[in-house]
Backbone as CSV, one residue per row, in Angstrom:
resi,resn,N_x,N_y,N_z,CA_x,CA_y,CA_z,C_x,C_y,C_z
1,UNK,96.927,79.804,94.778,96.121,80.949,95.158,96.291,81.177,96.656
2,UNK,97.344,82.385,97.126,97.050,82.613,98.388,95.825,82.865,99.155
3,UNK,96.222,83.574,100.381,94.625,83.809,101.002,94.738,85.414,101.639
4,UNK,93.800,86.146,101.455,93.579,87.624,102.327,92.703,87.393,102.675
5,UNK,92.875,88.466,103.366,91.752,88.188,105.176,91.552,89.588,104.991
6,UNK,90.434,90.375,105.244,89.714,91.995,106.229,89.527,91.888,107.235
7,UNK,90.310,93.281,108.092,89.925,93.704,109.139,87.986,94.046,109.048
8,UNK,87.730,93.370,110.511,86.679,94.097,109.948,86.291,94.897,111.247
9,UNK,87.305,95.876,111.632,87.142,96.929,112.068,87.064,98.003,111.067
10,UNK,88.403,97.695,110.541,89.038,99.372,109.349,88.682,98.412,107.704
11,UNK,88.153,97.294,107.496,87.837,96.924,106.229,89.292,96.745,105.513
12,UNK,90.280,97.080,106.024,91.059,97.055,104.872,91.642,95.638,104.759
13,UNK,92.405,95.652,103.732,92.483,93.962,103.275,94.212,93.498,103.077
14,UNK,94.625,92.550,103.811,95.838,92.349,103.799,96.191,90.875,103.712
15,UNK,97.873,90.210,104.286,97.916,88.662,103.692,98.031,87.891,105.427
16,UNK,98.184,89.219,106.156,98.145,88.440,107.418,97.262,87.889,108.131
17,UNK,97.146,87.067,108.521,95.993,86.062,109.280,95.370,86.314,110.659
18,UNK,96.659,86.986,111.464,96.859,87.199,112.994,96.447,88.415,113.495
19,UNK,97.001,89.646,112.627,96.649,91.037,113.489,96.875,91.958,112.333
20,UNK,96.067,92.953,112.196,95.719,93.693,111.045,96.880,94.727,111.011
21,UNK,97.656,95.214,110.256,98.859,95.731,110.047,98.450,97.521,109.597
22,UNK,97.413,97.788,110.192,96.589,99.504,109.878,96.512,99.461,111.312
23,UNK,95.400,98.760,111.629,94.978,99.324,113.226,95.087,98.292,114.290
24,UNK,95.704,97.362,114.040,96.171,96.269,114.697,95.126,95.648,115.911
25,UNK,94.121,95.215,114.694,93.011,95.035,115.284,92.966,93.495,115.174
26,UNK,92.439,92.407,115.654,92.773,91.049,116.261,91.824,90.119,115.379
27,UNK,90.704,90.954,114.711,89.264,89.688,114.186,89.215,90.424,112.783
28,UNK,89.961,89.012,111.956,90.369,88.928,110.592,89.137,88.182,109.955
29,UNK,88.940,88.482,108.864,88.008,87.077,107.892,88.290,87.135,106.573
30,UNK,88.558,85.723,106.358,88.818,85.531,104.879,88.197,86.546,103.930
31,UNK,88.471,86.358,102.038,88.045,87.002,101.553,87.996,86.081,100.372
32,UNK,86.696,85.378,100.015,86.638,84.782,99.234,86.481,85.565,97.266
33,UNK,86.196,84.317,96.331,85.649,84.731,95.155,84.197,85.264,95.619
34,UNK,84.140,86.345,94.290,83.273,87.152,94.585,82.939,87.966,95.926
35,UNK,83.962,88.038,96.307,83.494,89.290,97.287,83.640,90.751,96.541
36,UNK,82.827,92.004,97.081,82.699,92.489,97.129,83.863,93.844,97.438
37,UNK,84.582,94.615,96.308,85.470,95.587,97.399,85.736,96.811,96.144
38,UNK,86.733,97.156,97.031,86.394,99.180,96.800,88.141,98.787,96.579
39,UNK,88.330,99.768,95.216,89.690,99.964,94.949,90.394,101.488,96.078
40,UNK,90.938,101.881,96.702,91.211,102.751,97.738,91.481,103.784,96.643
41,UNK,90.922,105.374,96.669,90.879,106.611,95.707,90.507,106.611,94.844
42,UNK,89.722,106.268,94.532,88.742,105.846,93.165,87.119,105.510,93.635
43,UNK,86.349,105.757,92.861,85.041,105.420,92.880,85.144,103.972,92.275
44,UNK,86.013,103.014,91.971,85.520,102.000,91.447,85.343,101.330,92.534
45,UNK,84.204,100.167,92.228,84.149,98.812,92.971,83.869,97.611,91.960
46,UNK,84.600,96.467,92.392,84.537,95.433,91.783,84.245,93.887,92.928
47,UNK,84.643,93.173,92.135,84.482,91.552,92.261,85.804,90.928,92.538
48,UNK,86.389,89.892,93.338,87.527,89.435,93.713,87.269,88.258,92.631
49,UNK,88.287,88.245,91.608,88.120,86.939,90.546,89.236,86.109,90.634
50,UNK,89.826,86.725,91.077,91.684,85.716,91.870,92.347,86.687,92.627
51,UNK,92.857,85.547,93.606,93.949,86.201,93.995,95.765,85.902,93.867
52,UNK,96.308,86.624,93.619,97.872,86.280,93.441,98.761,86.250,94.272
53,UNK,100.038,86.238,94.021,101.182,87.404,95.232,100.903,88.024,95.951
54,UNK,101.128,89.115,95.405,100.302,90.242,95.851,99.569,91.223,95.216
55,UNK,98.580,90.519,94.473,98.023,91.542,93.285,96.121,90.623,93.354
56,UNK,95.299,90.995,93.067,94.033,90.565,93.129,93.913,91.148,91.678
57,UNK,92.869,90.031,91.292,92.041,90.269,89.844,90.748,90.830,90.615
58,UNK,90.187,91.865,89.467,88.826,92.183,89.929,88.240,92.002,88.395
59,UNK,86.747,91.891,88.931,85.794,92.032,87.457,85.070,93.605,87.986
60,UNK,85.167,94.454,87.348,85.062,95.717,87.368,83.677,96.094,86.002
61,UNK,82.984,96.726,86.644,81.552,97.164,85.482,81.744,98.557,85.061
62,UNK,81.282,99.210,83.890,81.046,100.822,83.693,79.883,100.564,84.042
63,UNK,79.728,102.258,83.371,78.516,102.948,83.031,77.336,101.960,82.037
64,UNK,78.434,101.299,80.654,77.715,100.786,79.981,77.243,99.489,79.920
65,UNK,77.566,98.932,81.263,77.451,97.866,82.068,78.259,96.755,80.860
66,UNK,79.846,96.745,80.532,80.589,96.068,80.111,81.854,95.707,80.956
67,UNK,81.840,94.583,80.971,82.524,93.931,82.209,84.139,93.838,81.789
68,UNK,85.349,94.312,82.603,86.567,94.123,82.393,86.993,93.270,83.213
69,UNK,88.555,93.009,83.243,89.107,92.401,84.450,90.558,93.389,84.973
70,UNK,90.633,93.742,85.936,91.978,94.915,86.718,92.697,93.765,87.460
71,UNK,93.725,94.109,87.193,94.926,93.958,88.432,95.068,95.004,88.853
72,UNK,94.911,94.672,90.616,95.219,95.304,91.847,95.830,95.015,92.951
73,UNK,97.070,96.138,93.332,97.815,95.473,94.076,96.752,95.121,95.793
74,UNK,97.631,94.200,96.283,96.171,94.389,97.865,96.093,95.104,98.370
75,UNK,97.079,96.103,99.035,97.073,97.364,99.451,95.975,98.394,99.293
76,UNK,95.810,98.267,97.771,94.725,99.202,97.426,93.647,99.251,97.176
77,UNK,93.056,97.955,97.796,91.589,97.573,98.132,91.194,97.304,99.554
78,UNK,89.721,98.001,99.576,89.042,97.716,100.724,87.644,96.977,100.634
79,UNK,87.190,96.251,101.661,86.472,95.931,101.607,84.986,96.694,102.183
80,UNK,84.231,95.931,100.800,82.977,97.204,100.747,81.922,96.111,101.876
81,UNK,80.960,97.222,102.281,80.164,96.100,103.151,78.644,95.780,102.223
């Protein structure tokens, strides 16, 4: 299980440790299980349930409050506050 880190200037979420590759901003923090994040163009938000390569599992809820699991690449998640 690798590791991603958020900017937590611009929230967004990447594999580098050192300097944020959007706004090249300097103060990174891990991103553990169960955090909290926003798939980027979409109203969904989910749950970090693994992470891969480069792909994150989420646990994702509806309407009818029935729980799935998504693969997402990292790119296309942000972190929600």
């Amino acid at each position: 299980m690798s590791k991603i880190y958020y900017c937590v200037d611009c929230k967004r979420v990447g594999t580098n440790s050192d300097v944020c590759l959007y706004c090249n901003g300097t103060y990174l923090k891990p991103i553990t299980q169960g955090t909290s994040v926003n798939i980027i163009g979409t109203k969904k938000k989910g749950r970090v349930l693994k992470v891969k390569q480069n792909e994150v599992l989420l646990i994702l809820v509806d309407d009818m409050n029935n729980k799935f699991v998504k693969e997402v690449l990292i790119e296309d998640i942000r972190k929600v506050l």
